[in-house]
Short mmCIF file of the C-alpha atoms (twelve columns), coordinates in Angstrom:
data_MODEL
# 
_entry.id   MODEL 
# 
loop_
_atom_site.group_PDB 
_atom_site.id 
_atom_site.type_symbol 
_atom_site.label_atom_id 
_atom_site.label_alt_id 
_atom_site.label_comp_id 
_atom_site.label_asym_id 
_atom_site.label_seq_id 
_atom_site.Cartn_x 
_atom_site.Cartn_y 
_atom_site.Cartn_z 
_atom_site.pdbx_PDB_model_num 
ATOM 1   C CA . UNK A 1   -61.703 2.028   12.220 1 
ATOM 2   C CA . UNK A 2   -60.818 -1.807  11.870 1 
ATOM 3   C CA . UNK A 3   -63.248 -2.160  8.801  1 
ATOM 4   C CA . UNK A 4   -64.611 -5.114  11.089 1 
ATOM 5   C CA . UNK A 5   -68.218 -5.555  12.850 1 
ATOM 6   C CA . UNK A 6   -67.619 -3.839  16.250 1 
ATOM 7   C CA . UNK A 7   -71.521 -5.137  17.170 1 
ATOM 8   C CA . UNK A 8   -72.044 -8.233  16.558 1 
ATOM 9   C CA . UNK A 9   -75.246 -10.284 18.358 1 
ATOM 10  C CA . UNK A 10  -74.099 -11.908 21.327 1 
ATOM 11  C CA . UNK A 11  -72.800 -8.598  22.655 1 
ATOM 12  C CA . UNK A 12  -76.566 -7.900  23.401 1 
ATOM 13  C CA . UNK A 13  -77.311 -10.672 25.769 1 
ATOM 14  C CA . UNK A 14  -73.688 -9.987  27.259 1 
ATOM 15  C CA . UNK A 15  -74.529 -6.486  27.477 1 
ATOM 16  C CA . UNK A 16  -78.147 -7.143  29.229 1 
ATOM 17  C CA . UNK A 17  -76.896 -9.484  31.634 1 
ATOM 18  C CA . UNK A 18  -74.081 -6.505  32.810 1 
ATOM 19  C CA . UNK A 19  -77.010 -4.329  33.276 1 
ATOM 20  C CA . UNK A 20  -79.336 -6.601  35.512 1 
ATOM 21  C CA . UNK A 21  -77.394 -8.661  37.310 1 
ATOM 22  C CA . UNK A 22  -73.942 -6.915  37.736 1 
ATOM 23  C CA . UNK A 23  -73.048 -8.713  40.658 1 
ATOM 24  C CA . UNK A 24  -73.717 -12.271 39.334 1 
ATOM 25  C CA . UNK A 25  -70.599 -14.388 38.383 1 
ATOM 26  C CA . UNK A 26  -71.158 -14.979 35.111 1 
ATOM 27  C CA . UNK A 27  -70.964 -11.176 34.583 1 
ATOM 28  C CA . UNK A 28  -67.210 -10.837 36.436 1 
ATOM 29  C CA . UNK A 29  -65.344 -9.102  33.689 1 
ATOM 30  C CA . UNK A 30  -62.938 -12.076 34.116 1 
ATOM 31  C CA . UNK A 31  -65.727 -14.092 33.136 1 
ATOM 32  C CA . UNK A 32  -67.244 -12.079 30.549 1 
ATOM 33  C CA . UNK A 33  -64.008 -11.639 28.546 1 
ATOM 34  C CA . UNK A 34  -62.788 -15.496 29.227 1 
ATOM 35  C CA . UNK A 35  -66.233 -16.671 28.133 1 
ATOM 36  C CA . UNK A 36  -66.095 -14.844 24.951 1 
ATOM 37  C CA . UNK A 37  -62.097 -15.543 24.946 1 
ATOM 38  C CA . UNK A 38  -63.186 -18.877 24.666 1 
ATOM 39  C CA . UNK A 39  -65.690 -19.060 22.124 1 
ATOM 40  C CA . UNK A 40  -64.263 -17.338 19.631 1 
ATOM 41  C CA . UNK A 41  -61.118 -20.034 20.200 1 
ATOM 42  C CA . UNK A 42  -62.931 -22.821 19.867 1 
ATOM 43  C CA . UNK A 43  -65.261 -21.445 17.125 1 
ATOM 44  C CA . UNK A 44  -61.744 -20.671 14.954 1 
ATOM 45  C CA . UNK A 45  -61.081 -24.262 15.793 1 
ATOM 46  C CA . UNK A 46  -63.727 -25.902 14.934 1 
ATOM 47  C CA . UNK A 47  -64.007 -23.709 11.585 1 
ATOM 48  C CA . UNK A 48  -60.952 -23.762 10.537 1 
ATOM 49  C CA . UNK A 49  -60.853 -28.149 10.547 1 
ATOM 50  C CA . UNK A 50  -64.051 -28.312 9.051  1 
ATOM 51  C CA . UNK A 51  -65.216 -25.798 6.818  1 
ATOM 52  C CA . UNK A 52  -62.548 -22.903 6.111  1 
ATOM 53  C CA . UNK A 53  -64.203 -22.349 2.695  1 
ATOM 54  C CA . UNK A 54  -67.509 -21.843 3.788  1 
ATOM 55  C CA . UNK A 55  -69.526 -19.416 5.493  1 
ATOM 56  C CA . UNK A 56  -73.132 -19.501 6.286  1 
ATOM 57  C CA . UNK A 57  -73.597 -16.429 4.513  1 
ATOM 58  C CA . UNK A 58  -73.790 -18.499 1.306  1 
ATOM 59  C CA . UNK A 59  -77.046 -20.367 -0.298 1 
ATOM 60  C CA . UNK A 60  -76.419 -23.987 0.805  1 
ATOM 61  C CA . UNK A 61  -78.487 -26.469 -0.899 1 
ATOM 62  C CA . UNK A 62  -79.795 -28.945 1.568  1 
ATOM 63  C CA . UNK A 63  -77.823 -31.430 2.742  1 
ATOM 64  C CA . UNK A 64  -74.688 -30.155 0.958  1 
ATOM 65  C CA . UNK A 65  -71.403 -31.092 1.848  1 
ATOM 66  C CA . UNK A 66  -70.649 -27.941 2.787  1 
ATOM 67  C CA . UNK A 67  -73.771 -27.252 4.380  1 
ATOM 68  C CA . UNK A 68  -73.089 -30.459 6.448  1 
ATOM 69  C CA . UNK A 69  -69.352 -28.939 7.222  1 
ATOM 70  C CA . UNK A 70  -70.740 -25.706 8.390  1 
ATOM 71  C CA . UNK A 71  -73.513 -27.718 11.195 1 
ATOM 72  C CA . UNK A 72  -70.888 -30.070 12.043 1 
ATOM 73  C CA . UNK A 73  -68.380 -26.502 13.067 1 
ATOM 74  C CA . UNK A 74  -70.891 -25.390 15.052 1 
ATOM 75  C CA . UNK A 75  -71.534 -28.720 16.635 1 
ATOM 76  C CA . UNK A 76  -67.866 -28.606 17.833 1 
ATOM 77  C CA . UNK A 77  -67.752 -25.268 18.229 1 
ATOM 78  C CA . UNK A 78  -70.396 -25.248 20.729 1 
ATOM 79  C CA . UNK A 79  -68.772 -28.574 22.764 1 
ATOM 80  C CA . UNK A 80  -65.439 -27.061 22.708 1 
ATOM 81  C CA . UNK A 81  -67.016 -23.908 23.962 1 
ATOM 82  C CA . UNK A 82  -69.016 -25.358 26.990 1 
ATOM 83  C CA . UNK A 83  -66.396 -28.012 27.680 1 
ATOM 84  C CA . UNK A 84  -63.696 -25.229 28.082 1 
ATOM 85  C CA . UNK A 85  -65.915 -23.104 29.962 1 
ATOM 86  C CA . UNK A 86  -66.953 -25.631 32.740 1 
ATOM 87  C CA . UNK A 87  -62.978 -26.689 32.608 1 
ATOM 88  C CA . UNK A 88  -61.878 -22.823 33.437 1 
ATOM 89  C CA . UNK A 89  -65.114 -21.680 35.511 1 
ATOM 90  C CA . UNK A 90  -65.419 -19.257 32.983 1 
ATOM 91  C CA . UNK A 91  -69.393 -19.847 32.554 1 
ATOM 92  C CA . UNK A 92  -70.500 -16.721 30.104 1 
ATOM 93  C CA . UNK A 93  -73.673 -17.895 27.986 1 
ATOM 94  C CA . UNK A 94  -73.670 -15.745 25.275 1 
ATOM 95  C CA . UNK A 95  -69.990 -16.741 24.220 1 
ATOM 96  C CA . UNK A 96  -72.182 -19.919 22.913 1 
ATOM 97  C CA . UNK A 97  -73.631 -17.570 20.500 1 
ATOM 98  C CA . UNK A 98  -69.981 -15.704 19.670 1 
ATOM 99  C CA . UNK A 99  -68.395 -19.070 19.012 1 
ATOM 100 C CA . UNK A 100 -71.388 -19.978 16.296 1 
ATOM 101 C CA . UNK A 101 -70.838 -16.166 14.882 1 
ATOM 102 C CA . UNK A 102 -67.077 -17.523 14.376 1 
ATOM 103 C CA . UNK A 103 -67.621 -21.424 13.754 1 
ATOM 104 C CA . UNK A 104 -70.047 -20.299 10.811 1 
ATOM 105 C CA . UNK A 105 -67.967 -18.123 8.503  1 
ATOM 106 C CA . UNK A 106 -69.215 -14.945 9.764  1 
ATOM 107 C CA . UNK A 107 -66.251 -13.309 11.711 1 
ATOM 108 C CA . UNK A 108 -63.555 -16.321 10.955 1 
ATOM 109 C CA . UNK A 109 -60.418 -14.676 10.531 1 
ATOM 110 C CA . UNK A 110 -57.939 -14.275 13.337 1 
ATOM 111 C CA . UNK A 111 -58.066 -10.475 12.926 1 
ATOM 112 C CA . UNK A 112 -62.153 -10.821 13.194 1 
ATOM 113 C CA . UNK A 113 -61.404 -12.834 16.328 1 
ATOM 114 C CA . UNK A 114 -59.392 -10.282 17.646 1 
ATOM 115 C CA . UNK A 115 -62.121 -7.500  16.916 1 
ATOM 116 C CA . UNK A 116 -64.871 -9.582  18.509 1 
ATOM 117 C CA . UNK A 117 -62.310 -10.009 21.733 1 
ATOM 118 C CA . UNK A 118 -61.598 -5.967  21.654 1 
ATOM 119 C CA . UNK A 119 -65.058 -5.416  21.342 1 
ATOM 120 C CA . UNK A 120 -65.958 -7.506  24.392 1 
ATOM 121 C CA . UNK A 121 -63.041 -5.760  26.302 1 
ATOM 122 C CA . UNK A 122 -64.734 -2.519  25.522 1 
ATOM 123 C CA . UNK A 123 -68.103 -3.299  26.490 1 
ATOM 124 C CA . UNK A 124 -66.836 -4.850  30.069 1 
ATOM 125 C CA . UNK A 125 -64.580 -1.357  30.547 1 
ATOM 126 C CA . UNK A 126 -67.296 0.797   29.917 1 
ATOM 127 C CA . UNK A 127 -69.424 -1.304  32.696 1 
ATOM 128 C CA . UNK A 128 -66.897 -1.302  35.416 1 
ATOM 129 C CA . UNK A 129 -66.147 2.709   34.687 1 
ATOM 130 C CA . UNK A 130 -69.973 3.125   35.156 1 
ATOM 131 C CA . UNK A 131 -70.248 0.957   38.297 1 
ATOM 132 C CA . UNK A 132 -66.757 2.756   39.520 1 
ATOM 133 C CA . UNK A 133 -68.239 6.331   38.823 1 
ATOM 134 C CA . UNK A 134 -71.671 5.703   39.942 1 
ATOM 135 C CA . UNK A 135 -70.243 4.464   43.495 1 
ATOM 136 C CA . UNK A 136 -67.813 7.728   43.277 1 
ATOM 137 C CA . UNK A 137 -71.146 10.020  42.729 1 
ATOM 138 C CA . UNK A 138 -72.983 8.324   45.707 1 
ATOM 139 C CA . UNK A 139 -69.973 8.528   47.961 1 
ATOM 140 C CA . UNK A 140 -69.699 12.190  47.086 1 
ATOM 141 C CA . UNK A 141 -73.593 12.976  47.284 1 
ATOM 142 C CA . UNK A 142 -73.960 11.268  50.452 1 
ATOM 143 C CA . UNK A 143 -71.078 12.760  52.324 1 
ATOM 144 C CA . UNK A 144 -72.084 15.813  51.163 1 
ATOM 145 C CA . UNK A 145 -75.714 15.441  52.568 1 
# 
């Protein structure tokens, strides 16, 4: 509907870590959409100071300027990422891997941001509705037994 990636690869190891280990606090949905929240602000950050021209999509020659621009994004992506995570408490590892999707050209536009964000708002709904109706269904099957 957006004409924007709705799956995109760090909603897999987001997605796992929902699954098998629910309760842990890196998988709060507070924490799961902050993470993410985060990454994706400090990957538009970091690529839009040092390489808004580039994405990692193109053939880079070694060592080319712009190859150099695109590292050096996700360099600062990733340290803006972690740093603002431990600041907030908002410790999500796979928003490491959404702020190098953004930091290296590959969903870099604000609008992109805000489809990776929707997407991860999405993905954490559907989880609590399933943990909220599979505590319904046990309620009802044991008072009914």
């Amino acid at each position: 509907m957006t004409g924007f990636p709705f799956i995109f690869p760090s909603l897999g190891p987001t997605a796992y870590l929902l699954a098998v280990r629910p309760s842990a606090l890196s998988c709060r949905p507070r924490t799961v959409v902050g993470g993410h929240a985060i990454g994706v602000a400090g990957g538009l950050v970091a690529f839009s100071l040092l390489a808004p021209d580039v994405a990692v999509t193109a053939e880079l020659p070694p060592l080319s300027s712009d190859g150099l621009r695109l590292a050096a994004s996700g360099v600062l992506a990733t340290g803006l990422t972690t740093g603002g995570m431990l600041a907030t408490g908002l410790r999500h590892a796979p928003a490491c891997a959404t702020t190098l999707i953004v930091s290296l050209g590959l969903l870099s536009t604000p609008p992109q941001a805000a489809g990776i964000l929707l997407a991860v708002v999405v993905l954490v709904g559907v989880h609590v509705a399933s943990r909220v109706l599979g505590r319904s269904l046990s309620t009802i099957s044991s008072s009914a037994g």
